[in-house]
C-alpha positions as a Markdown table, in Angstrom:
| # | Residue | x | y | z |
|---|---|---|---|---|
| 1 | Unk | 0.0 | 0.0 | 0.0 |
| 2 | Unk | 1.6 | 3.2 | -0.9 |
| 3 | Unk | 0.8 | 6.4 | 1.5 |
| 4 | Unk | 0.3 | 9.4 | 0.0 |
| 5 | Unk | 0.5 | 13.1 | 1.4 |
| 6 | Unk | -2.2 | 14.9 | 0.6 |
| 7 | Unk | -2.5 | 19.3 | 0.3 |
| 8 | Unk | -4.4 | 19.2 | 3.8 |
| 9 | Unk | -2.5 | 16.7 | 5.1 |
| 10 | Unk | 1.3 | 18.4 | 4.1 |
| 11 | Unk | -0.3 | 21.9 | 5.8 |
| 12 | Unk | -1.1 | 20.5 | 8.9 |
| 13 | Unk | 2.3 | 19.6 | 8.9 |
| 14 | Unk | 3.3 | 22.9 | 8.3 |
| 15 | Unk | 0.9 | 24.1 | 10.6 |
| 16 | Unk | 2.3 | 22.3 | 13.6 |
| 17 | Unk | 5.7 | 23.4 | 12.8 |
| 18 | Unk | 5.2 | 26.8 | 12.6 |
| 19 | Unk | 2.9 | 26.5 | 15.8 |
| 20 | Unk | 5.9 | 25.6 | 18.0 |
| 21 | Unk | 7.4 | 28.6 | 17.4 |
| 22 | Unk | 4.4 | 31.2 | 17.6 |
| 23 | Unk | 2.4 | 31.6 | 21.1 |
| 24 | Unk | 0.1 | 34.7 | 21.3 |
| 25 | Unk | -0.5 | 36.7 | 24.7 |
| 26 | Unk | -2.4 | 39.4 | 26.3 |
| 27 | Unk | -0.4 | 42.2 | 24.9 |
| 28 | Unk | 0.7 | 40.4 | 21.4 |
| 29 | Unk | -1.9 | 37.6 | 20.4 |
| 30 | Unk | -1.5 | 35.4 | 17.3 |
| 31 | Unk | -3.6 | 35.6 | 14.3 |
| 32 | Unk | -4.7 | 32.2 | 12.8 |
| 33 | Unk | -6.3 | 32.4 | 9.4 |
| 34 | Unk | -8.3 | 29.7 | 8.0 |
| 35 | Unk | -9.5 | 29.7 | 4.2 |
| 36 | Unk | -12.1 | 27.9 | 2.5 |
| 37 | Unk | -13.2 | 27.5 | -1.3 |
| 38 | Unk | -15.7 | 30.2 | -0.9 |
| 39 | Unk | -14.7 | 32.3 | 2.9 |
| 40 | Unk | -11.8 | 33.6 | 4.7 |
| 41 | Unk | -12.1 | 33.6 | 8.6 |
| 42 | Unk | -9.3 | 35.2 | 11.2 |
| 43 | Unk | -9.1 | 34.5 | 14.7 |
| 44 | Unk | -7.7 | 36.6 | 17.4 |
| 45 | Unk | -5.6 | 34.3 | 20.3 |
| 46 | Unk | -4.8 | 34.7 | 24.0 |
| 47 | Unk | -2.4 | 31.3 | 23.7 |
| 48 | Unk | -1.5 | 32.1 | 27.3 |
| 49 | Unk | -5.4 | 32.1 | 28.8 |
| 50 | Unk | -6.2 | 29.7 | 26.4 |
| 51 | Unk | -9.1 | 31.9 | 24.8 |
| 52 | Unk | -10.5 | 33.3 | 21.1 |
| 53 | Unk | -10.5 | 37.1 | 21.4 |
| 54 | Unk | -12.5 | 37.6 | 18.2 |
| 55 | Unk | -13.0 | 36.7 | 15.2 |
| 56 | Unk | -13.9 | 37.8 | 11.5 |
| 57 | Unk | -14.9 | 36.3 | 8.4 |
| 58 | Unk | -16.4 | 37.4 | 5.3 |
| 59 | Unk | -19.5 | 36.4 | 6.7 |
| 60 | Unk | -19.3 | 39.1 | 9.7 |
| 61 | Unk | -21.9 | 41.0 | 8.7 |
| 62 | Unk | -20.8 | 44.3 | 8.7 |
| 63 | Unk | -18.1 | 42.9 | 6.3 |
| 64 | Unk | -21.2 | 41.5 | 3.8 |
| 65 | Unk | -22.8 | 45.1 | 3.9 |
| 66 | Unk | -19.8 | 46.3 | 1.7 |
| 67 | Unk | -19.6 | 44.0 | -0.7 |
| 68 | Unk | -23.3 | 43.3 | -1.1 |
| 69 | Unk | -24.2 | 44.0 | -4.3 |
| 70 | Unk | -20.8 | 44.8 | -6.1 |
| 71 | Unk | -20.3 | 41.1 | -8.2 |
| 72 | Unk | -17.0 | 42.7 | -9.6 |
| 73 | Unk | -15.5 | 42.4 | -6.2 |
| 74 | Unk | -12.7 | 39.8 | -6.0 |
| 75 | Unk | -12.1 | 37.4 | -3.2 |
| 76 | Unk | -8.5 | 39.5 | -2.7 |
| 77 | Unk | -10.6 | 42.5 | -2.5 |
| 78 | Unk | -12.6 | 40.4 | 0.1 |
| 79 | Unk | -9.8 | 39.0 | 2.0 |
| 80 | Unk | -8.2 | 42.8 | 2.1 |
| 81 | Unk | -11.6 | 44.0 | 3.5 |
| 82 | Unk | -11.4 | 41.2 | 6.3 |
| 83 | Unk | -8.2 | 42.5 | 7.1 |
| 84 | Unk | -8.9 | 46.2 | 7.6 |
| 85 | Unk | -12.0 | 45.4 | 10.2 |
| 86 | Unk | -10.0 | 43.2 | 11.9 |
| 87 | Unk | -7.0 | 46.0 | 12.1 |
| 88 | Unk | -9.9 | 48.3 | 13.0 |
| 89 | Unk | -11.0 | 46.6 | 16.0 |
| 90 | Unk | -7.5 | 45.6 | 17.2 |
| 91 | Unk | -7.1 | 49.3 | 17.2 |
| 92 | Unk | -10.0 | 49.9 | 19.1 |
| 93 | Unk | -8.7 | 47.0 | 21.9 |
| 94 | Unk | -5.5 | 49.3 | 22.0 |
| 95 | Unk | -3.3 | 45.7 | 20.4 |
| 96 | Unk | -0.2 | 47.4 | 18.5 |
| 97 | Unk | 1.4 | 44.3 | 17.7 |
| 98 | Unk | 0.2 | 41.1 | 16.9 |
| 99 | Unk | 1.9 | 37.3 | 15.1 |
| 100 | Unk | 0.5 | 36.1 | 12.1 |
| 101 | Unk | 0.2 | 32.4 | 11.8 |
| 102 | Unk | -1.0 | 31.6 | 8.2 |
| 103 | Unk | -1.9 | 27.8 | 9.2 |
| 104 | Unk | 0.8 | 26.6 | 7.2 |
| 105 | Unk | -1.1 | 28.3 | 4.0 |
| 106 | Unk | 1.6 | 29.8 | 1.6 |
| 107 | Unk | 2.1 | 33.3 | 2.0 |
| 108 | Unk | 0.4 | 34.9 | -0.8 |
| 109 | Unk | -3.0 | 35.4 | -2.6 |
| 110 | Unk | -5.5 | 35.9 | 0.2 |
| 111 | Unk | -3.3 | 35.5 | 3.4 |
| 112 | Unk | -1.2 | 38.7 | 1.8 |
| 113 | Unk | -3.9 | 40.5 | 1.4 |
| 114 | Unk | -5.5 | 40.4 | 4.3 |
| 115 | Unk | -2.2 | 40.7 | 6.0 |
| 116 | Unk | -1.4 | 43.6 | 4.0 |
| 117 | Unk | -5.4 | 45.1 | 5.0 |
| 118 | Unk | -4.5 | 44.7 | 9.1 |
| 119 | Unk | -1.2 | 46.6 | 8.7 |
| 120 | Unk | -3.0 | 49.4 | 6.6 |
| 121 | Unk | -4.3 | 50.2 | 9.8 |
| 122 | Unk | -1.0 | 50.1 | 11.7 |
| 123 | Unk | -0.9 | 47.0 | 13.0 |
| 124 | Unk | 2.7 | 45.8 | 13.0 |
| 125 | Unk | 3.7 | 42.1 | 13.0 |
């Protein structure tokens, strides 16, 4: 019988690799980003209290509101969107920093652009 890796099974793989090395606290909690087919969702972490802070998708509603209607809008135009709420509301929660943990996703496509919408609003990483 010959075992073969899959794509979800190699990025969990990844996933646990990189999630030895990134812990999120009070003061700088981890991001995790999870993507679908159709949806891109982003979690806020306490890794030290063991909690979920928040989290957005572009099913929050607020997020739907804005692209409602517009069927030109791309899903990196989506993903950016996702990012700039989330940045929004980290500002409001007074969180300057933050780590990034892109679930052992490649970094491009929709993780950049959501990364790139949360420092927009001066998040740093």
């Amino acid at each position: 019988m010959i075992k073969r890796n899959t794509r979800q099974l190699r990025r969990k793989y990844r996933h646990k690799r990189v999630r030895k090395k990134i812990s999120g606290t009070e003061q700088i909690p981890r991001v995790s980003v999870f993507k679908s087919s159709k949806n891109i969702y982003a979690q806020v972490h306490d890794d030290d209290k063991q909690v979920t802070i928040l989290g957005v998708s572009t099913l929050t509603p607020e997020i739907r509101k804005q692209y409602e209607g517009k069927d030109d809008l791309k899903n990196l135009d989506k993903a950016r969107m996702v990012g700039e709420y989330l940045g929004d509301i980290l500002q409001k929660k007074g969180i300057k920093e933050i780590r990034y943990d892109r679930s052992g996703y490649p970094y491009h496509g929709l993780l950049k652009a959501l990364a790139n919408g949360i420092r927009e609003k001066g998040i740093n990483f």
